[in-house]
LUMLO-987638 format. One line per 5 residues: number of its first residue (from 1); their letters; for each residue y, z, x of C-alpha. Coordinates in pm, 1 decimal, always signed. Layout:
% residues N
NUM = a = Y,Z,X ~ ...
END
This chain:
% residues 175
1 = xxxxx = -6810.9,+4901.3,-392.4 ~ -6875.8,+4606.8,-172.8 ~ -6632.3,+4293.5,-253.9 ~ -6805.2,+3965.7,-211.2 ~ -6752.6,+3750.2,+126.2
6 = xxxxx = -6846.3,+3442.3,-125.3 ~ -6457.0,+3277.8,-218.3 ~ -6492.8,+3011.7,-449.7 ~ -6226.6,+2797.6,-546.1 ~ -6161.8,+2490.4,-752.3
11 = xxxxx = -6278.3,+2317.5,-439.1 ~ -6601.3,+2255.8,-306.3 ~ -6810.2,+2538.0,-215.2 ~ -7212.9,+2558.5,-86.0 ~ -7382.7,+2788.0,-319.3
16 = xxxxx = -7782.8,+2887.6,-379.6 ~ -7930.0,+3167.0,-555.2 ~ -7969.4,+3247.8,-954.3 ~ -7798.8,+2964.9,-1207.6 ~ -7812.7,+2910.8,-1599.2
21 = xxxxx = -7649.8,+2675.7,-1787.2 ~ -7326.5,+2691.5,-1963.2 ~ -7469.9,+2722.1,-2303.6 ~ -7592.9,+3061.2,-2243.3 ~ -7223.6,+3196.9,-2144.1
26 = xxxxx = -6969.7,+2996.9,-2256.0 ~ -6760.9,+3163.8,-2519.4 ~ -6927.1,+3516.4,-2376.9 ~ -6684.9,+3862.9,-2256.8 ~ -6707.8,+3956.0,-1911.3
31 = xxxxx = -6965.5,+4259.5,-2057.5 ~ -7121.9,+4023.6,-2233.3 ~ -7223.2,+3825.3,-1953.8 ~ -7320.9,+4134.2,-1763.0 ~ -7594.9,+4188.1,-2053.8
36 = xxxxx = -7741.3,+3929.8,-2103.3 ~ -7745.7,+3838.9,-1709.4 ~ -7899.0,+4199.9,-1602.1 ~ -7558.3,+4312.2,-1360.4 ~ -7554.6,+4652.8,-1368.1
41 = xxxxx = -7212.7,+4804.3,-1616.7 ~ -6876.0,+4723.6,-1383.5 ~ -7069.8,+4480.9,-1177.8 ~ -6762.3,+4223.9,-1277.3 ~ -6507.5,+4458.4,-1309.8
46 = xxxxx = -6309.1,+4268.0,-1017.9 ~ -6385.1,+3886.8,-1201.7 ~ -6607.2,+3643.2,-1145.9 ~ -6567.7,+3292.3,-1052.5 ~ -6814.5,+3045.4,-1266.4
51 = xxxxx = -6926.6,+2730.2,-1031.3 ~ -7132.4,+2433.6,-1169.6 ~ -7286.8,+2167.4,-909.5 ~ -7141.4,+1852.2,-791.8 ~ -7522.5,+1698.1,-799.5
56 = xxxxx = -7799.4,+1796.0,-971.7 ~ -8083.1,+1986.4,-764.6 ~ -8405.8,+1801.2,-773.2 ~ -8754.0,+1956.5,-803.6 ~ -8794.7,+2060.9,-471.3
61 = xxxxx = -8463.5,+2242.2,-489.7 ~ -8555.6,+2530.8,-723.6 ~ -8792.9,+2783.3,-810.9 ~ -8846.9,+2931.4,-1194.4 ~ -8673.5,+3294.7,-1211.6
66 = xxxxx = -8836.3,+3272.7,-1577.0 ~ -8554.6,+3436.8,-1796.3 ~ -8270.8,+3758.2,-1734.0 ~ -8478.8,+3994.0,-1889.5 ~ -8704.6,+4047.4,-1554.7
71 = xxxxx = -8473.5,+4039.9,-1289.6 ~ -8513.2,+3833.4,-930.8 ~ -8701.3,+4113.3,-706.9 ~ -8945.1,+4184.9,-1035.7 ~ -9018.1,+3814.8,-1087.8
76 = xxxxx = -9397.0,+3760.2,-857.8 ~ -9455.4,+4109.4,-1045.0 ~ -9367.3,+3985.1,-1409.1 ~ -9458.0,+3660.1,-1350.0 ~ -9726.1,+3640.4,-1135.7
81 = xxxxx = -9766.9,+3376.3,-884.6 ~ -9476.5,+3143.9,-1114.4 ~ -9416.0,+2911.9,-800.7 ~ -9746.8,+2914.0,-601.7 ~ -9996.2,+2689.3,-799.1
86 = xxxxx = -10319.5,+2649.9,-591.2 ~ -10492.1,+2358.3,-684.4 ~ -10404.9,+2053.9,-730.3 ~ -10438.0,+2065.9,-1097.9 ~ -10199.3,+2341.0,-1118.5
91 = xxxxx = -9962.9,+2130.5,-809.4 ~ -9956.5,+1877.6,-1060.9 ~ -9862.3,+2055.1,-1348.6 ~ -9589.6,+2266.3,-1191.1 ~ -9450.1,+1961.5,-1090.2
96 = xxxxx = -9424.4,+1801.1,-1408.2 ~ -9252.0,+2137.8,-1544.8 ~ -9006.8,+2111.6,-1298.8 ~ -8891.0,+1719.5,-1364.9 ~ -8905.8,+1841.1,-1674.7
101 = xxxxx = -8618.1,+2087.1,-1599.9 ~ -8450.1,+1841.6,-1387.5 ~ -8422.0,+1636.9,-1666.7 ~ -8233.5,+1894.9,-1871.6 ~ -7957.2,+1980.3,-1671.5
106 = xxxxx = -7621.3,+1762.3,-1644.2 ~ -7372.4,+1773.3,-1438.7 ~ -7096.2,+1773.8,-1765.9 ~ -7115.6,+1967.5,-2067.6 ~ -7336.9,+2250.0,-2224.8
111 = xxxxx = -7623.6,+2213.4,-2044.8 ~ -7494.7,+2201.4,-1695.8 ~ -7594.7,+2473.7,-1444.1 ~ -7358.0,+2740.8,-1396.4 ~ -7348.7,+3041.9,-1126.6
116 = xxxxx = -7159.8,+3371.7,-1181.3 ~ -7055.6,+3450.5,-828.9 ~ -6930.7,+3797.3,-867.2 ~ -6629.2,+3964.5,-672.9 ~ -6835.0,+4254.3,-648.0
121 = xxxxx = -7112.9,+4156.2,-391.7 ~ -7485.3,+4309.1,-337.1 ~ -7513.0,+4659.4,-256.8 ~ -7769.6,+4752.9,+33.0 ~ -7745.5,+5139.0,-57.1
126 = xxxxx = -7780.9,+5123.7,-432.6 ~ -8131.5,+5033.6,-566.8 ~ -8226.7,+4670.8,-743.0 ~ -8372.0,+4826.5,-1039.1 ~ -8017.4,+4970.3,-1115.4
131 = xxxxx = -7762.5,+4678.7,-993.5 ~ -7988.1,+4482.4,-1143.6 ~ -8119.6,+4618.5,-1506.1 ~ -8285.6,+4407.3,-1748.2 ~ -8093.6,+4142.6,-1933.0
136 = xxxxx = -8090.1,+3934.5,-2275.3 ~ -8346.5,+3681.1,-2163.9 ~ -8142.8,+3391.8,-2058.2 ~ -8349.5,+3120.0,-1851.2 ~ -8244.3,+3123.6,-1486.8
141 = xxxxx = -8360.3,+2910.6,-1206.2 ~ -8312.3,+3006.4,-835.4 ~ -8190.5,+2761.4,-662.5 ~ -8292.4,+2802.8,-288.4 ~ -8119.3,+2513.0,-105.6
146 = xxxxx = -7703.1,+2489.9,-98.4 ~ -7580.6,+2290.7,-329.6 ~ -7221.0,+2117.3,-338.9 ~ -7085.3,+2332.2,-631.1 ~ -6718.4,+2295.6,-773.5
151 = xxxxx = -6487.6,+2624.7,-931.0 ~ -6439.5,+2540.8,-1282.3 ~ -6282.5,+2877.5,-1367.1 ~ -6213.2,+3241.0,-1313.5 ~ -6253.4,+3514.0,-1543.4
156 = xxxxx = -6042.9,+3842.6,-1514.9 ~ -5948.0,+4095.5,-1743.2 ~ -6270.6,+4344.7,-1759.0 ~ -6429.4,+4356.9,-2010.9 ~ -6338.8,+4161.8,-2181.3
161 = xxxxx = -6226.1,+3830.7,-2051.8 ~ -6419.4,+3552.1,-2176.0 ~ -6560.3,+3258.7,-2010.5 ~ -6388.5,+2970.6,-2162.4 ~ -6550.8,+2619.6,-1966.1
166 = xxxxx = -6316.3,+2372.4,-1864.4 ~ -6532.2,+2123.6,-2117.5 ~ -6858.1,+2107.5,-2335.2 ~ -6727.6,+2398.8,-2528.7 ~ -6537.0,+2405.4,-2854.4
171 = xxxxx = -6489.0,+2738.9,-3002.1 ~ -6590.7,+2824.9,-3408.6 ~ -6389.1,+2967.2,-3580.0 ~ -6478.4,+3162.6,-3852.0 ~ -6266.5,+3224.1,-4200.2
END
């Protein structure tokens, strides 16, 4: 088990890689968020800290990553050439989808982005296909420049801890 060199904290912290948005997690068990993510079982045994940007990436910050159910290294394969359009016809329309996006995400609330930065890092001796099974089929975007991201909380207490956002989230409660 490899712990992660990443430390987040409820300061400021330069982050890229694979985000959602709170929707998809808030409310959600440690497990839960392994599932529907694609981590392999255990993968946030240690905790997780959840980060959220401190600006919005633009459209030239991000590439699709489609949803959790095909994870990163399977994505060309899956999703065929997703982030190289050729013409200018298809340059044109990806662009569009991705303001598009942009225009979705806040920096406050449900739909801002969120990354899981586990305590357990990437493993060089243990295969993708198995850290990295397939998940519920959340959207996720990789984001592939740093971003200014801020600690909102971490989760302990395997499995099942819950990520519970520090806004934008009001629990039901059923009778």
């Amino acid at each position: 088990m490899k712990k992660n060199k990443i430390e987040v904290t409820t300061g400021a912290v330069s982050l890229k890689g694979f985000f959602t948005t709170q929707l998809f997690l808030q409310g959600q068990s440690l497990r839960e968020i392994e599932m529907r993510l694609g981590f392999d079982q255990g993968r946030l045994s240690l905790g997780a800290w959840f980060a959220t940007p401190m600006q919005l990436p633009g459209p030239a910050d991000f590439e699709f990553a489609g949803y959790s159910q095909v994870a990163g290294h399977r994505t060309a394969k899956e999703y065929g050439e997703l982030n190289n359009p050729k013409t200018d016809v298809e340059k044109q329309a990806y662009l569009a989808k991705k303001r598009n996006v942009v225009s979705q995400w806040q920096l406050y609330g449900t739909n801002r982005l969120i990354k899981v930065v586990t305590m357990i890092g990437h493993s060089l001796t243990t295969s993708d296909d198995y850290q990295y099974p397939a998940g519920s089929g959340i959207p996720q975007w990789k984001i592939t420049k740093l971003i200014l991201c801020r600690g909102i909380c971490f989760v302990s207490d395997y499995p099942k801890g819950r990520f519970i956002p520090d806004e934008g989230y009001s629990e039901v409660k059923y009778k």
